[in-house]
DRENKEVEX-301985 format. One line per field, with one value per residue (C-alpha): residue in one letter; y, z, x. Coordinates in Angstrom, 1 decimal, always signed. Each point is the difference from the previous one (the first is absolute). Layout:
N
residu <- (a / ...)
yy <- (Y / ...)
zz <- (Z / ...)
xx <- (X / ...)
//
This chain:
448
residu <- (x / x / x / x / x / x / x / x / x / x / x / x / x / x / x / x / x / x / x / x / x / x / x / x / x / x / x / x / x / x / x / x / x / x / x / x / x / x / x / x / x / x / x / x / x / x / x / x / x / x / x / x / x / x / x / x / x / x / x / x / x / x / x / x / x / x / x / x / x / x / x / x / x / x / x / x / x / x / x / x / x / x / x / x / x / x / x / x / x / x / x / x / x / x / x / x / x / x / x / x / x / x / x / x / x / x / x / x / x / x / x / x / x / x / x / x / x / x / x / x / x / x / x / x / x / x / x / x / x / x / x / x / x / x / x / x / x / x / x / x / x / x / x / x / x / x / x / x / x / x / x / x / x / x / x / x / x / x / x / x / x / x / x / x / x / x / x / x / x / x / x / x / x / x / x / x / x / x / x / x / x / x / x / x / x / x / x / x / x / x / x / x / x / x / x / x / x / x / x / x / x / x / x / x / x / x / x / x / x / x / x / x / x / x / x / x / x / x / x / x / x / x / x / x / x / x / x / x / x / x / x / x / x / x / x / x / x / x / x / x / x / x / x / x / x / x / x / x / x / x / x / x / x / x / x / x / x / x / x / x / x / x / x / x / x / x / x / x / x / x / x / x / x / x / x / x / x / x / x / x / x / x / x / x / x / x / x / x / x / x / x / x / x / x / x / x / x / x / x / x / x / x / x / x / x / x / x / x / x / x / x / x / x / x / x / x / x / x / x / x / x / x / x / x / x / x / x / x / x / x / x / x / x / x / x / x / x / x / x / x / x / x / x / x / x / x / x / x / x / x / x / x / x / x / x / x / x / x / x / x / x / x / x / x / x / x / x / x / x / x / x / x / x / x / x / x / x / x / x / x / x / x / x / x / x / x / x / x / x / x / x / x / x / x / x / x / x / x / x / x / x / x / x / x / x / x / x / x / x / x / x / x / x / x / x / x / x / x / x / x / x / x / x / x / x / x / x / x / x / x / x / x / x / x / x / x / x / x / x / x / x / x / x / x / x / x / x / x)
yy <- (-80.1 / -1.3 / -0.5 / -3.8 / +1.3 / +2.2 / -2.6 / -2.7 / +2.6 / +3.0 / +3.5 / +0.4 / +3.5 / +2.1 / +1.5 / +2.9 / +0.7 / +4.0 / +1.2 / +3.4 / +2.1 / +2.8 / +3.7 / -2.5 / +2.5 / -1.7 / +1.1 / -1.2 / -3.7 / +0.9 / +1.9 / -2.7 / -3.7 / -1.6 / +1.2 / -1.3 / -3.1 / -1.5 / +3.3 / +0.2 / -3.6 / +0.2 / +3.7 / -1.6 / -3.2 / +2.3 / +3.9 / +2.5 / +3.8 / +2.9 / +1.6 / +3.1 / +0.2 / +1.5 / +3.7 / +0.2 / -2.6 / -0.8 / -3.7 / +0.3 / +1.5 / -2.0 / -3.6 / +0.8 / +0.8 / -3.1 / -2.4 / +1.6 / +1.3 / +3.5 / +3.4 / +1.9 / +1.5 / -3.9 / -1.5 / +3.1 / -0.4 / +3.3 / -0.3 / -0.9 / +2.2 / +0.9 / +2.3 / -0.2 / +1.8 / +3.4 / -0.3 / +0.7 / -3.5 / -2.3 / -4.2 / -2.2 / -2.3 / -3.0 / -3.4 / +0.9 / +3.5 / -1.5 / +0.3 / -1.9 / -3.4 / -2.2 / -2.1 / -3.2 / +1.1 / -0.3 / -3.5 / -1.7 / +1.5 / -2.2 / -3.2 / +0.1 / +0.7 / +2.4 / +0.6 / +3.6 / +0.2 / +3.4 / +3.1 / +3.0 / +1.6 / -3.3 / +0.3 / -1.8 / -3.3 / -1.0 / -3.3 / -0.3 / -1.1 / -3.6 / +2.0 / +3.3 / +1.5 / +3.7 / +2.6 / +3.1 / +2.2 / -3.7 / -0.4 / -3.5 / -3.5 / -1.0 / +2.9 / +0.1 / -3.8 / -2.0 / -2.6 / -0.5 / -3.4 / +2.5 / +2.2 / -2.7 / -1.5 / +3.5 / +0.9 / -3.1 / +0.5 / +3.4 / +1.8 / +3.5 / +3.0 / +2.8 / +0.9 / +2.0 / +3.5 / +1.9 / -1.9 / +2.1 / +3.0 / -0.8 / +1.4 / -3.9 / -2.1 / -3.3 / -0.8 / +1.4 / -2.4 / -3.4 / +1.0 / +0.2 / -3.0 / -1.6 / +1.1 / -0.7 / -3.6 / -0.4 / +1.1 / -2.3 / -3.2 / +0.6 / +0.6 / -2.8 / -2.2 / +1.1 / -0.4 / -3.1 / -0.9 / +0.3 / +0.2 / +4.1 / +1.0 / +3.4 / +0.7 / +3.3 / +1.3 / +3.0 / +0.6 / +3.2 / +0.2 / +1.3 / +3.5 / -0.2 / -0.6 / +2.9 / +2.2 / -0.1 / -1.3 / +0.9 / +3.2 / -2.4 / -1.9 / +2.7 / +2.1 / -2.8 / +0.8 / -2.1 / -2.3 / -0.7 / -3.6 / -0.9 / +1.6 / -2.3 / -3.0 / +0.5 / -0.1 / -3.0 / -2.2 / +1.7 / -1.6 / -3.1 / -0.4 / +1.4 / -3.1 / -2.7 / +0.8 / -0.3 / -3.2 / -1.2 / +0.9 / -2.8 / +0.3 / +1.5 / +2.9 / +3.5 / +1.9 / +4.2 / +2.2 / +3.5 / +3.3 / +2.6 / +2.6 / +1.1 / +1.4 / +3.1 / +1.6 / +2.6 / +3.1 / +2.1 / -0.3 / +2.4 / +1.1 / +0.9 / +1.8 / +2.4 / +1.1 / +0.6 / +1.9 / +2.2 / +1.3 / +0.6 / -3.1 / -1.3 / +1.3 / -1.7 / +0.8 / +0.1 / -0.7 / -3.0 / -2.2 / -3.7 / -1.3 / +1.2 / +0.8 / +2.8 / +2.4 / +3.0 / +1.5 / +2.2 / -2.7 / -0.1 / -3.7 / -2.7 / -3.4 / -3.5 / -2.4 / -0.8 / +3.1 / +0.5 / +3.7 / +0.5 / +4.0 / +0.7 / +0.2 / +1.1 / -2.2 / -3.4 / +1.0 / +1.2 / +3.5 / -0.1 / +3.5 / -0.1 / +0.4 / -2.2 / +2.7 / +0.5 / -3.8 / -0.1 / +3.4 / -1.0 / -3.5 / +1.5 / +2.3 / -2.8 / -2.4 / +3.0 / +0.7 / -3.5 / -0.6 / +2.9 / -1.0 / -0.9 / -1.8 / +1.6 / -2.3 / +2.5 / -3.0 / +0.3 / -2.2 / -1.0 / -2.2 / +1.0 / +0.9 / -2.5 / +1.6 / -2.3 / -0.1 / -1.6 / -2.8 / -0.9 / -1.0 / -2.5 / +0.0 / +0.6 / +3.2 / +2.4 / -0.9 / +1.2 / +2.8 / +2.6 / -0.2 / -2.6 / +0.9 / -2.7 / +0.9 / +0.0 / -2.5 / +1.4 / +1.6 / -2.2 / +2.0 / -0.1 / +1.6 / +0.2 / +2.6 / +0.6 / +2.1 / +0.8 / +2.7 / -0.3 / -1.4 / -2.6 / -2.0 / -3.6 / -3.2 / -3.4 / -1.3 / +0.2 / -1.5 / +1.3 / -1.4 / +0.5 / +0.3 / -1.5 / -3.2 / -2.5 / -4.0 / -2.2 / -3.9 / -2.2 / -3.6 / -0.7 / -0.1 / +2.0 / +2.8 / +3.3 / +3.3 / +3.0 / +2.9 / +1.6 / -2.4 / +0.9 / -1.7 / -0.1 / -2.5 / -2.6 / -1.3 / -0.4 / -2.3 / -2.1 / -0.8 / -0.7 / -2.1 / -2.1 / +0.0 / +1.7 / +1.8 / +3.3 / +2.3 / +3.2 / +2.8 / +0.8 / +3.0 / -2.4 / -2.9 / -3.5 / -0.4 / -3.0)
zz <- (-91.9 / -1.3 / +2.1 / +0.2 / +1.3 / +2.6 / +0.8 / +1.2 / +2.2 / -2.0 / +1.3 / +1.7 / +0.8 / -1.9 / -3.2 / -1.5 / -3.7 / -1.0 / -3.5 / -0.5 / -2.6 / -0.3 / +0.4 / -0.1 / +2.4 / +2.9 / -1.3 / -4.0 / +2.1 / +2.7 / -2.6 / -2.5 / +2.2 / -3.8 / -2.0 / +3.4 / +1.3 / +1.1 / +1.8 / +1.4 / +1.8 / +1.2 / +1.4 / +1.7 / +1.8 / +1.2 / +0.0 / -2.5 / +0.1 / -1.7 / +1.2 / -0.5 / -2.5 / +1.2 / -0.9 / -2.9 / -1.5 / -2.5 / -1.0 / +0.2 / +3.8 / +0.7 / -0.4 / +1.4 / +3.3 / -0.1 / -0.7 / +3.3 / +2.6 / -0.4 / -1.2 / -2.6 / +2.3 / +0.8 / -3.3 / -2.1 / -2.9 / -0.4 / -3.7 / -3.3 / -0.1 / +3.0 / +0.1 / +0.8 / +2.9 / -0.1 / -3.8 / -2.4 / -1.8 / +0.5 / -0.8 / +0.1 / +2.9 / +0.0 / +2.3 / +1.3 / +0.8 / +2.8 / +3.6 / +1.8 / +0.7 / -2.1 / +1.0 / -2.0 / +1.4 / +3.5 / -0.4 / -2.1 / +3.1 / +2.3 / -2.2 / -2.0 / -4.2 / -2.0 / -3.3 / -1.3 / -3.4 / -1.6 / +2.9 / -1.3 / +1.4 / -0.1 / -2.7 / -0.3 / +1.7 / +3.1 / +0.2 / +3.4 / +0.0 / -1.1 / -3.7 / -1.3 / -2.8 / -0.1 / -0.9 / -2.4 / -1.1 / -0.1 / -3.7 / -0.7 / +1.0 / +0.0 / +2.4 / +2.3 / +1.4 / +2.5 / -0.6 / -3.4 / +0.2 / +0.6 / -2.6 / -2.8 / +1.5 / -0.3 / -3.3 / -1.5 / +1.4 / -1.4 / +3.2 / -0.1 / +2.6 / -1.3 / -2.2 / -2.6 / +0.9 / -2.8 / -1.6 / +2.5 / -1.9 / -2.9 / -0.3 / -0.8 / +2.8 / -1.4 / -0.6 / +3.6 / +1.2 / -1.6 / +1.3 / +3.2 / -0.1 / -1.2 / +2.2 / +3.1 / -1.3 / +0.0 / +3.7 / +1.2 / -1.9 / +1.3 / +3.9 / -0.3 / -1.2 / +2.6 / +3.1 / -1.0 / +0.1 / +3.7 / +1.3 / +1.4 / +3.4 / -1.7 / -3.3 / -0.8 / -3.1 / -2.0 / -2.9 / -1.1 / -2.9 / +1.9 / +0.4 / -3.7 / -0.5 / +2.5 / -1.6 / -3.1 / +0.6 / +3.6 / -1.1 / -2.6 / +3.2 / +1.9 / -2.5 / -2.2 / -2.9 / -3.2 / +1.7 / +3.2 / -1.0 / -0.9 / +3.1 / +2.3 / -2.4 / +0.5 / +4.2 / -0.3 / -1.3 / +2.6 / +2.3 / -1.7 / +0.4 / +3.6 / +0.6 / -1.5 / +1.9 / +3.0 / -1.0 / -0.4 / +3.3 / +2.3 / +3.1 / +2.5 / -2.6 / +0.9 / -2.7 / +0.4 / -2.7 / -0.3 / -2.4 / +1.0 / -0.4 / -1.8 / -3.0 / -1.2 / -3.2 / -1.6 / -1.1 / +0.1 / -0.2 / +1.8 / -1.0 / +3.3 / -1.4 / -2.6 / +3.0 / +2.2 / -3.5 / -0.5 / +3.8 / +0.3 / +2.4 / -3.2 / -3.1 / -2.1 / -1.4 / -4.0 / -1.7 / -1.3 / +3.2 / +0.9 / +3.8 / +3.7 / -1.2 / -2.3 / +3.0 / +1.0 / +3.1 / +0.2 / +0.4 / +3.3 / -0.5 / -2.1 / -0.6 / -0.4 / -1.3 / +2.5 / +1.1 / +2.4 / +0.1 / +0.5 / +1.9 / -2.0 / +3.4 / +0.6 / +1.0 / -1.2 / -3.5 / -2.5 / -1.2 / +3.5 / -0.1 / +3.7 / +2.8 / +2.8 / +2.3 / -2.1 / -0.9 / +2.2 / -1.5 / -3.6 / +0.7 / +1.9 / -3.2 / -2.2 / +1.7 / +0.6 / -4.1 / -0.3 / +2.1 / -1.8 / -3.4 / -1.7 / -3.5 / -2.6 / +1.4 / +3.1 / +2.0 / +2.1 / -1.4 / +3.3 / +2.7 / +2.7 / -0.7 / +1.7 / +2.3 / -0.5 / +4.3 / -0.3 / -2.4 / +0.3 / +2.4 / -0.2 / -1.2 / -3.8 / +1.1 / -1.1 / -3.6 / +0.6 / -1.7 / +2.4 / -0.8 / -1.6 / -1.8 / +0.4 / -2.7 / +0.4 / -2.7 / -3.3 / -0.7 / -0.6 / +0.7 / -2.1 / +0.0 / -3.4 / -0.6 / -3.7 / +1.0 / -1.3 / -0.9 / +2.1 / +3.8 / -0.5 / -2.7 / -1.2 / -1.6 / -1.1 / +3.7 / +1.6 / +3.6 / +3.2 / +2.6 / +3.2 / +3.5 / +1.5 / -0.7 / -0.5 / +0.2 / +2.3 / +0.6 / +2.8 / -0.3 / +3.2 / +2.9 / +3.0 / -2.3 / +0.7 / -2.4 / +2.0 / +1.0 / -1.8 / -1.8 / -3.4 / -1.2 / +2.8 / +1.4 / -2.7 / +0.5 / +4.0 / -1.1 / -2.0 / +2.1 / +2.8 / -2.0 / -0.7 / +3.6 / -0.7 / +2.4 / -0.4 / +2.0 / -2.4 / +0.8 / -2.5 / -1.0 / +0.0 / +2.2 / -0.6 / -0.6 / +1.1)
xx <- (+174.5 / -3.6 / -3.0 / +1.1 / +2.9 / -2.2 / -2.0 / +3.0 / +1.9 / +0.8 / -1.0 / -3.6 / +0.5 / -2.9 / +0.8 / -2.2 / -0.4 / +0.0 / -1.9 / +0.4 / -2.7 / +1.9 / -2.3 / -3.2 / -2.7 / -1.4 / -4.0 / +0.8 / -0.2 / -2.5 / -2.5 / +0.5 / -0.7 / -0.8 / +2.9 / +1.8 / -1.4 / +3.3 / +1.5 / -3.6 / +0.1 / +3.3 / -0.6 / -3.0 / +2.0 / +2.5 / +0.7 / -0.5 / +0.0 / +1.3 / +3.5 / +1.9 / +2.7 / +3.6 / +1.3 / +0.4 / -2.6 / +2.4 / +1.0 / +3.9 / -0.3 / -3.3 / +1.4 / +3.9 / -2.5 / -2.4 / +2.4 / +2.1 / -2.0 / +1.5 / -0.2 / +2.0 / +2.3 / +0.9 / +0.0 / +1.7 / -2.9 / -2.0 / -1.4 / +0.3 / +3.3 / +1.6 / +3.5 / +3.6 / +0.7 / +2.0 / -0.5 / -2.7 / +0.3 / -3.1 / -0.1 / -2.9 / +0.2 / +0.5 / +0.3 / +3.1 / -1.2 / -1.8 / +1.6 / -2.3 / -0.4 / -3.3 / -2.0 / +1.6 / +3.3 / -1.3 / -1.4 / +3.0 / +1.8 / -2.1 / +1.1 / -3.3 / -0.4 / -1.3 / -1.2 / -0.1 / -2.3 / -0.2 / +0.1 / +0.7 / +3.6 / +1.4 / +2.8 / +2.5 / -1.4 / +1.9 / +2.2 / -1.1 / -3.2 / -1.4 / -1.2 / -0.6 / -1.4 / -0.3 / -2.9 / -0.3 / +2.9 / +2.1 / +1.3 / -0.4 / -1.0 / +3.3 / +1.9 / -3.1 / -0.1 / +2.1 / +0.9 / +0.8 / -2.0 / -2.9 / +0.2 / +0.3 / -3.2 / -1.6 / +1.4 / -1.0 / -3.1 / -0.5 / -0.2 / -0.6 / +1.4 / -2.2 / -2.9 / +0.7 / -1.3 / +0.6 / -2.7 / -2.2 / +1.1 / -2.5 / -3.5 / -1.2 / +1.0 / -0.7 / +3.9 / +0.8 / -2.7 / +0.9 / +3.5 / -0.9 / -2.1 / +2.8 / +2.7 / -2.7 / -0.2 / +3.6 / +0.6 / -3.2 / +1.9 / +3.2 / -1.5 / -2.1 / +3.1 / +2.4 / -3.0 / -0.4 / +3.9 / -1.0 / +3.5 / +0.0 / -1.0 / -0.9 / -1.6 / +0.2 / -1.4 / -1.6 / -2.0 / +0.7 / -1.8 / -3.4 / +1.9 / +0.1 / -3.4 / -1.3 / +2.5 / -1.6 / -3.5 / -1.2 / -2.3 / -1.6 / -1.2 / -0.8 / -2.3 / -0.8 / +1.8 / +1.3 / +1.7 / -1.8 / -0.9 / +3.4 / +1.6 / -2.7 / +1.2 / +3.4 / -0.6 / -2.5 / +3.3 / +2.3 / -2.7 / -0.1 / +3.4 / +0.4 / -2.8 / +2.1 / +3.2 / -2.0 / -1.1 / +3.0 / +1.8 / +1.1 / -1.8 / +2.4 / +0.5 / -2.3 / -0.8 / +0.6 / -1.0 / +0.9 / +0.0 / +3.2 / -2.4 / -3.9 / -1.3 / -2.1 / -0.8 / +2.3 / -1.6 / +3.5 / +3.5 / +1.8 / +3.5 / +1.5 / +3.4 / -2.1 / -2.1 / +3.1 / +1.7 / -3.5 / -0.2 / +3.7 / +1.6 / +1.7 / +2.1 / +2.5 / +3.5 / -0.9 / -3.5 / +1.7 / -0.5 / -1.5 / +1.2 / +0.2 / +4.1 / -1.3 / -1.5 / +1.6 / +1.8 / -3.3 / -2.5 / -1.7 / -1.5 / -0.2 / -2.1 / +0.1 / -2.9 / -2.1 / -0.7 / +3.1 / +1.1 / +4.1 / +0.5 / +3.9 / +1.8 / +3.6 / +2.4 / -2.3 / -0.6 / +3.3 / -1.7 / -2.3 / -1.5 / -1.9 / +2.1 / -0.4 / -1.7 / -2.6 / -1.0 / -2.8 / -1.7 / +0.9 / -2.0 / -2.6 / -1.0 / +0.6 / -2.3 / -2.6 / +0.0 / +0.1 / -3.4 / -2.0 / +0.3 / -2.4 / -0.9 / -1.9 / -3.4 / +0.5 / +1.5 / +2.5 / +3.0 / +1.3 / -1.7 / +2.8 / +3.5 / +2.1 / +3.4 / +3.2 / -0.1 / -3.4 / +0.6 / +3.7 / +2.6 / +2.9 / +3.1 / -0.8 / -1.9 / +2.5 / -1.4 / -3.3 / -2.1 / -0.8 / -3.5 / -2.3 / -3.6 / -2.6 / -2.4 / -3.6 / -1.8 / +0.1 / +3.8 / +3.0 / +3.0 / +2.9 / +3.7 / +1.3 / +2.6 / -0.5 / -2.5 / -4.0 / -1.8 / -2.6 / -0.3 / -3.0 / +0.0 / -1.3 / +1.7 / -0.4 / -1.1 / -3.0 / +0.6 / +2.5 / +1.1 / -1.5 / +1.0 / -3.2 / -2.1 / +3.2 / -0.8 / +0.5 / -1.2 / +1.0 / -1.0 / +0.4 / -3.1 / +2.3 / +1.1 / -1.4 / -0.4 / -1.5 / +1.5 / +2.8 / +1.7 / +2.5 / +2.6 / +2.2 / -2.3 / +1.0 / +3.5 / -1.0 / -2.9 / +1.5 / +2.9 / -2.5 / -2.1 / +3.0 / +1.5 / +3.3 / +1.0 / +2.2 / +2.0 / -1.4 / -1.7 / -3.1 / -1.6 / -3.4 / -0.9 / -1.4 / -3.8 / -0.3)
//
């Protein structure tokens, strides 16, 4: 249905339009009003403030939790690699790893359409909605969209899913640049072609490639370094074409921008599993050893990236070497060693140490780590189990993810951002915004 259809008795039920900058900080836009000129008036006619991320700040649990209103122990996504329960194996999660209900599923419920560009834990793209394309970790054009109309219009196109990180690797970032100004342009052409198709209820779409870009490039902004220039260039065209999208919304569409979490500089890595190996919670069964499968019945704890701390119980995991009775002691040491170390700057690495109790519930909660580390700026956990000689370390990034200082723009006069208000907040919004009404309970509410 067109807007000539609209117009001579199709739907007049408001529709709402979602672009997602995936880890774009709140005060990169707000400290920067001429590298941002559309954000900046749109923040201006509506809402705009910064939000708090989710635990953990980490893409694959951040956007399974703004697209549904709910926390991990709802939607069964933790991190990057979760684990198999009673077993040692782990998987990358994926669309179908997700329990709870999203936001596009609610609204094709109500009898309206959605189109679904890009989100990250999206894979493989669902046959139920008007069109889907999914995000990173999908392996082509051609397996990610729905339906098959759709990805020959995108393949022909030259759409791209993902920027090609490894380019970031490279001392001379030029290559990684013009890739993801490329990639960027790609996702803009193909969002701007599908808006104007003007037959969804819902747009819903992501450009991930500004994740990339902070990975790789965000200390260059923040100290001024070689690349400063071209990291500010880069966000002027995401601007530009943030602008033009508006622009080209029908008039009963409201705009909602939003980040899944911030961004900092990284001045450590730190390798989780090589601390927990040095100060005794972790030991392996050979020297010749490279997942979570590979630890021993002695271990006392384990980790997974980002920062989420496993105590080896008895009776959950297969060599468990904590008994039940002494959980809460084993954890309470953990999280008290956890919360006094400290980096080789003589920072402390965590900000707070996060209790499974405080951040999860549902029925996917039986997958949660016992403990989650929210870092303070500066130190990028990680949770290899090759295992490093050393604790702190640096690599080919130069920017984290942060908990704090997450974006979010509402176009929209009556919306309100004040208070506490995360990600949970999202999915609430925009199904108020476009007057659907559901029978769910959230972890947020609407602002608006």
């Amino acid at each position: 249905m067109g807007l000539f259809d609209r117009l001579t008795g199709g739907s007049d039920d408001p529709r709402v339009a979602f672009l997602g900058i995936d880890g774009v900080p709140y005060s990169l836009i707000e400290d920067n009003p001429d590298v941002f000129p559309n954000l900046t008036k749109i923040a201006a006619a509506g809402a705009s403030a910064p939000i708090d991320s989710i635990v953990p700040p980490e893409s694959s649990a951040c956007w399974p939790a703004l697209t549904t209103g709910v926390n991990p122990g709802e939607t069964g996504v933790f991190g990057f690699q979760d684990r198999e329960p009673g077993s040692y194996d782990t998987y990358v999660p994926m669309g179908s790893h997700v329990k709870a209900t999203r936001v596009w599923d609610r609204v094709t419920d109500a009898g309206r359409k959605a189109t679904v560009m890009n989100v990250p834990v999206t894979f493989p793209p669902q046959r139920d909605v008007q069109r889907m394309v999914s995000g990173f970790l999908s392996p082509s054009v051609g397996k990610a969209a729905h339906p098959q109309s759709f990805a020959d219009d995108l393949d022909a196109n030259n759409y791209r899913i993902d920027a090609d990180a490894k380019l970031g690797h490279d001392d001379d970032k030029s290559s990684f640049i013009e890739n993801a100004h490329q990639t960027l342009k790609r996702r803009y052409e193909a969002f701007e072609r599908y808006i104007e198709k003007d037959d969804w209820d819902l747009f819903f779409g992501v450009f991930m490639t500004t994740d990339r870009v902070n990975h790789f490039l965000f200390k260059d902004y923040a100290e001024d370094g070689t690349y400063s220039d071209e990291f500010l260039e880069f966000y002027r065209t995401v601007d530009e074409y943030i602008g033009d999208l508006h622009d080209s919304l029908p008039e009963d569409v409201t705009l909602v921008v939003a980040s899944d979490h911030g961004f900092t500089s990284l001045d450590y890595e730190v390798h989780c599993n090589t601390w927990l190996e040095q100060n005794g919670w972790l030991s392996y069964e050979s020297e010749d050893h490279d997942s979570l499968s590979d630890i021993s019945g002695d271990s006392k704890a384990y980790s997974l990236i980002p920062g989420r701390f496993f105590i080896n119980l008895e009776g959950r995991d297969p060599r468990g070497a904590v008994p039940q009775d002494e959980y809460e002691k084993v954890r309470d040491e953990l999280k008290a060693e956890l919360e006094a170390l400290e980096g080789p700057n003589g920072t402390k690495v965590a900000e707070r140490v996060v209790t499974k109790e405080e951040a999860f519930h549902g029925a996917q909660d039986h997958l949660a780590p016992d403990l989650v580390v929210i870092p303070n700026h500066g130190f990028d956990l990680k949770s290899g189990f090759k295992g490093h000689d050393d604790v702190f370390g640096t690599g080919p990034r130069n920017g984290m993810h942060s908990f704090d200082n997450a974006t979010l723009v509402i176009d929209d006069e009556d919306a309100t951002i004040s208070g506490d208000v995360d990600l949970y907040d999202i999915t609430p919004t925009l199904l108020d915004l476009m007057e659907v009404d559901v029978d769910a309970a959230f972890e947020g509410k609407s602002l608006v």
